[in-house]
C-alpha positions in Angstrom: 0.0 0.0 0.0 2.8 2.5 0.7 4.4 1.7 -2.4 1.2 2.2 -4.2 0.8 5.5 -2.4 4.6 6.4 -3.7 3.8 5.9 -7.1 0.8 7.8 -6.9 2.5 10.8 -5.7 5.3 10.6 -8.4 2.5 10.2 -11.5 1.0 13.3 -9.8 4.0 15.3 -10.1 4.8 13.8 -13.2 1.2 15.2 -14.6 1.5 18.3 -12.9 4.9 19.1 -15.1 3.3 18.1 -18.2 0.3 20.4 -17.6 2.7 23.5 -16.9 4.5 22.7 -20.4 1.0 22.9 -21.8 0.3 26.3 -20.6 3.3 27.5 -21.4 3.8 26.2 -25.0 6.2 25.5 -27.1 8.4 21.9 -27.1 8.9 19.7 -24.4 11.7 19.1 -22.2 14.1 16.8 -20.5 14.6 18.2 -17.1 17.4 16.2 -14.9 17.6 16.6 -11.1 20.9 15.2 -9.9 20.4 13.2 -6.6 23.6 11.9 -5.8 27.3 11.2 -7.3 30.6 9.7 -6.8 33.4 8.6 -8.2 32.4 7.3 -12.0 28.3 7.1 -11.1 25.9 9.7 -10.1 22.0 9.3 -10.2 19.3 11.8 -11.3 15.6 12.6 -11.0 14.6 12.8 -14.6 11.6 14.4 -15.8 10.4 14.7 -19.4 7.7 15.9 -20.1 7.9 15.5 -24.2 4.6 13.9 -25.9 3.5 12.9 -29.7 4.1 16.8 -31.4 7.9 16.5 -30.1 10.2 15.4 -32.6 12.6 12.5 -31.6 16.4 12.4 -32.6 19.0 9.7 -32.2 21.6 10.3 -29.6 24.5 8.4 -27.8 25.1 7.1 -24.6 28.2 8.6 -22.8 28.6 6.4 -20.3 26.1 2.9 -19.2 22.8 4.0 -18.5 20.3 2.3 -16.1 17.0 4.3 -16.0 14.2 2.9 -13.5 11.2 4.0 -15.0 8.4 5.2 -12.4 5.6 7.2 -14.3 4.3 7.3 -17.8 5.5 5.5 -20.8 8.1 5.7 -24.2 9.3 4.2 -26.6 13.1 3.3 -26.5 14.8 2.4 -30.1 18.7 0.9 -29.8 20.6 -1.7 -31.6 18.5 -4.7 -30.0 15.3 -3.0 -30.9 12.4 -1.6 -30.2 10.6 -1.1 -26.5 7.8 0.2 -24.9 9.3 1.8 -21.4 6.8 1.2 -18.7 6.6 2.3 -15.3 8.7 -0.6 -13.0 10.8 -1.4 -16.0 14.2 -0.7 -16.8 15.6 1.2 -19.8 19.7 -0.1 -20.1 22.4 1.3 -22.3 25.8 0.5 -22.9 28.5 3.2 -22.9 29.1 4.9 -26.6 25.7 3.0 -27.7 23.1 4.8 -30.2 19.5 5.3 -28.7 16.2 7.4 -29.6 13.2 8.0 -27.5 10.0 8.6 -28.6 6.3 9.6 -26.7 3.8 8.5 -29.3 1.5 7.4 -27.2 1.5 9.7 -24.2 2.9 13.3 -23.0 5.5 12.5 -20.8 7.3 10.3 -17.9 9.4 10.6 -15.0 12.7 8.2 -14.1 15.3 7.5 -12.0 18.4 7.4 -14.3 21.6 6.0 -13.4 25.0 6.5 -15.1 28.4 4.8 -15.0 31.4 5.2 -16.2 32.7 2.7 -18.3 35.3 0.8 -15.8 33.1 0.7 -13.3 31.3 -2.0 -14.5 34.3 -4.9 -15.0 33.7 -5.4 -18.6 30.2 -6.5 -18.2 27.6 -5.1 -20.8 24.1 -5.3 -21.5 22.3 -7.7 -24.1 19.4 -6.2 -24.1 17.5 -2.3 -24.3 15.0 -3.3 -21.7 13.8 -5.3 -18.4 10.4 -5.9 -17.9 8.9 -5.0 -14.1 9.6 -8.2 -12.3 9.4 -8.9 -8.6 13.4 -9.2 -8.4 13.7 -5.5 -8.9 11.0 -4.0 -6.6 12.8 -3.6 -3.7 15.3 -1.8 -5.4 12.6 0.4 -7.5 11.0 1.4 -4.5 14.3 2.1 -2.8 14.8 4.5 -6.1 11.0 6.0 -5.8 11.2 7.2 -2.2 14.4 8.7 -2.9 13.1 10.8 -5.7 10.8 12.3 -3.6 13.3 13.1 -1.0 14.3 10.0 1.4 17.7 10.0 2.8 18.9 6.3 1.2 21.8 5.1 0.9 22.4 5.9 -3.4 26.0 4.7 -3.6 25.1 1.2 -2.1 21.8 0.9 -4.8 23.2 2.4 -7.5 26.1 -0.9 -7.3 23.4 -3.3 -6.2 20.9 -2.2 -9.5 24.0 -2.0 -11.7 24.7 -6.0 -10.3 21.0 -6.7 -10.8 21.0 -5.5 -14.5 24.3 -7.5 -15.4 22.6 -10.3 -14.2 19.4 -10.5 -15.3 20.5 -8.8 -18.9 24.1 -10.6 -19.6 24.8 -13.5 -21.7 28.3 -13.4 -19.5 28.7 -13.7 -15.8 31.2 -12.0 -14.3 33.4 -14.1 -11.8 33.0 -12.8 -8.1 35.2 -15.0 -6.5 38.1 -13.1 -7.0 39.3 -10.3 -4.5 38.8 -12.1 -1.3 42.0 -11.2 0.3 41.6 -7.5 -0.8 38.1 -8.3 0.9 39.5 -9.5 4.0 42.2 -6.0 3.8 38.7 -3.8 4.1 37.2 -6.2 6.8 40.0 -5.7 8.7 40.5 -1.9 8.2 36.4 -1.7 9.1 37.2 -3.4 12.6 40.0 -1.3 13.3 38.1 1.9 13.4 34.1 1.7 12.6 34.1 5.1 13.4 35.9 6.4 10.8 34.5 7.9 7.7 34.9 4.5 5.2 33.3 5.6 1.7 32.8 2.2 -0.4 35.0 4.1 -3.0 38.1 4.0 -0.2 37.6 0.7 0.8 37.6 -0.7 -2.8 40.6 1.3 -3.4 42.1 -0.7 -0.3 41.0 -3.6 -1.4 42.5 -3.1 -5.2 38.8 -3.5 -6.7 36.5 -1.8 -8.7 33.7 -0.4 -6.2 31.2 -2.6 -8.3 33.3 -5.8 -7.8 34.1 -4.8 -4.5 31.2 -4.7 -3.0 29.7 -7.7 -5.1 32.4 -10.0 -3.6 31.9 -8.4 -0.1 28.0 -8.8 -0.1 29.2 -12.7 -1.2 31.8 -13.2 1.4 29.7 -11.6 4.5 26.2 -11.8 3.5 25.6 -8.0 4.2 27.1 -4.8 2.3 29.5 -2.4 3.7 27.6 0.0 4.7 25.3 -3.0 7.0 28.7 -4.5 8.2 30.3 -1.1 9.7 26.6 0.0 10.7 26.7 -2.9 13.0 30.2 -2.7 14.3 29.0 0.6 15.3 26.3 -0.6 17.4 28.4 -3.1 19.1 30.6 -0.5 19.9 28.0 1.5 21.1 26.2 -1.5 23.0 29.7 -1.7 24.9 29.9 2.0 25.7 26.5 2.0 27.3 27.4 0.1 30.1 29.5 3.2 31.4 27.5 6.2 32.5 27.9 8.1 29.6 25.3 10.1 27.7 23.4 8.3 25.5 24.0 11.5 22.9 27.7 11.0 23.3 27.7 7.1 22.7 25.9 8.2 19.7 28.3 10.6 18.4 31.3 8.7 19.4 30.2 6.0 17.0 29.6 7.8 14.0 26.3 8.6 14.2 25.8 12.4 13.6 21.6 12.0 14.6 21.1 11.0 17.7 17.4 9.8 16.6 18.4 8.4 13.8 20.7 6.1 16.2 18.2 5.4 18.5 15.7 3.8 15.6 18.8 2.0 14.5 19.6 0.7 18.0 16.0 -0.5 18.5 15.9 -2.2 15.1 19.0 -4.1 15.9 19.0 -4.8 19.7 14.6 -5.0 20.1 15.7 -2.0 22.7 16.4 1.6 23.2 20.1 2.5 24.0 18.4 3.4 27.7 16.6 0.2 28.1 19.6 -1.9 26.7 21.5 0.3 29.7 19.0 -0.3 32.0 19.0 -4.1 31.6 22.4 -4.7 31.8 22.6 -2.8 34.9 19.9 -4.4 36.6 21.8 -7.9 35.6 25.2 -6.5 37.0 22.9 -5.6 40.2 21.6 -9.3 40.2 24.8 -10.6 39.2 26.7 -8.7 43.0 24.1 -9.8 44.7 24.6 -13.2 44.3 27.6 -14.5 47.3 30.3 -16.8 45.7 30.2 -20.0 46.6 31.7 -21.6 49.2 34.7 -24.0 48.6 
């Protein structure tokens, strides 16, 4: 239902732009909203609000292109044909690759687009224009949809989880993963060391000697969690530890790495089934039980 309620707000938008265009005149327009970047990605809001009057015209791909589509519909025209883009599916393109897009059909559509630069994806490339709206991709669509309309997620972390999606589900190739475990191990380590510290996925792959898409495909395979899940919960270890001393629950908080102090609290809940004052609370009234217990007598 939220999901549905998501959508709903973005097709409203969506048709709120293309009315605007109306009463302005003239052509429509592409109109990108950069989200997020890093180094060789970034991610935009993309609004378009061209319809049937607007002339297509080929152009090229710069770099690999994942756009999650999430209102209104196009047509998309590269080398391996012809597609109708449909909210919940995926328009791909591989880096240097011709493409047109045409709204015959309908005025308009809204996307999540993704770009990568051309190392960044180990070699892997797509073998098709399009992937349907299957159940494999809706967590990450919705991930994408409440970010376009202003949730703080985590883009780095989806943007290399849809980019390993796609290669998967559109490659005639798989890409060998298994490689890159003792680089791995370097970023574990480096993670335990100091969860505190400011450890972009970008610096850890560079620690690791990996791509950050390889990186953190071999790292979600040799932990079962990504990065950002592993140091989130050495954090809250650490922090679990610290809360035994009579320190401020706001200083545990920021001595941890987290910069919100209610935004550590939900994420201490979620983990431990507890507030940081509860979880302090219980293990003081065990220490209590535990003193007032007498040793016994040999």
């Amino acid at each position: 239902m939220e999901a549905a309620r998501i959508l709903a707000k973005i097709a409203v938008e969506l048709a709120r732009a293309v009315k605007q265009r109306e009463e302005r005149g003239g052509a429509g327009a592409i109109e990108p909203r950069v989200l997020a970047s890093g180094d060789g990605w970034s991610v935009a809001d993309v609004v378009c609000t061209c319809g049937p009057r607007d002339r297509p015209f080929e152009e090229r791909h710069t770099r690999y292109a994942i756009a999650i589509v999430l209102a209104g519909s196009f047509e998309y025209r590269s080398p391996f044909g012809r597609a109708v883009m449909t909210p919940g599916s995926l328009m791909l393109g591989n880096h240097d690759q011709p493409y047109e897009c045409r709204h015959e059909h309908g005025d308009g559509d809204r996307c999540v687009g993704f770009r990568f630069d051309p190392e960044w994806l180990d070699g892997g490339s797509f073998r098709t224009g399009r992937l349907p709206a299957i159940s494999a991709l809706s967590p990450l669509i919705a991930r994408a949809a409440t970010g376009a309309l202003g949730a703080n997620i985590d883009w780095e972390t989806l943007a290399i989880e849809l980019a390993g999606a796609a290669l998967d589900l559109a490659s005639k190739e798989s890409i060998d993963w298994t490689g890159g475990t003792r680089g791995v191990a370097r970023a574990i380590r480096a993670i335990d060391r100091d969860p505190d510290a400011s450890l972009t996925i970008e610096a850890l792959a560079r620690q690791a000697g990996l791509s950050p898409f390889h990186f953190l495909r071999t790292f979600q395979l040799q932990t079962g969690v990504t990065p950002h899940q592993y140091i989130l919960r050495a954090r809250l270890r650490e922090a679990a530890v610290l809360l035994r001393s009579e320190s401020k629950v706001l200083d545990v908080a920021y001595d941890c790495g987290f910069g919100d102090v209610s935004n550590f609290n939900r994420t201490f809940r979620r983990e431990f089934g507890m507030s940081p004052r509860e979880w302090r609370r219980s293990y003081s009234a065990f220490s209590s039980a535990r003193a007032a217990v007498p040793e016994a007598v040999h």
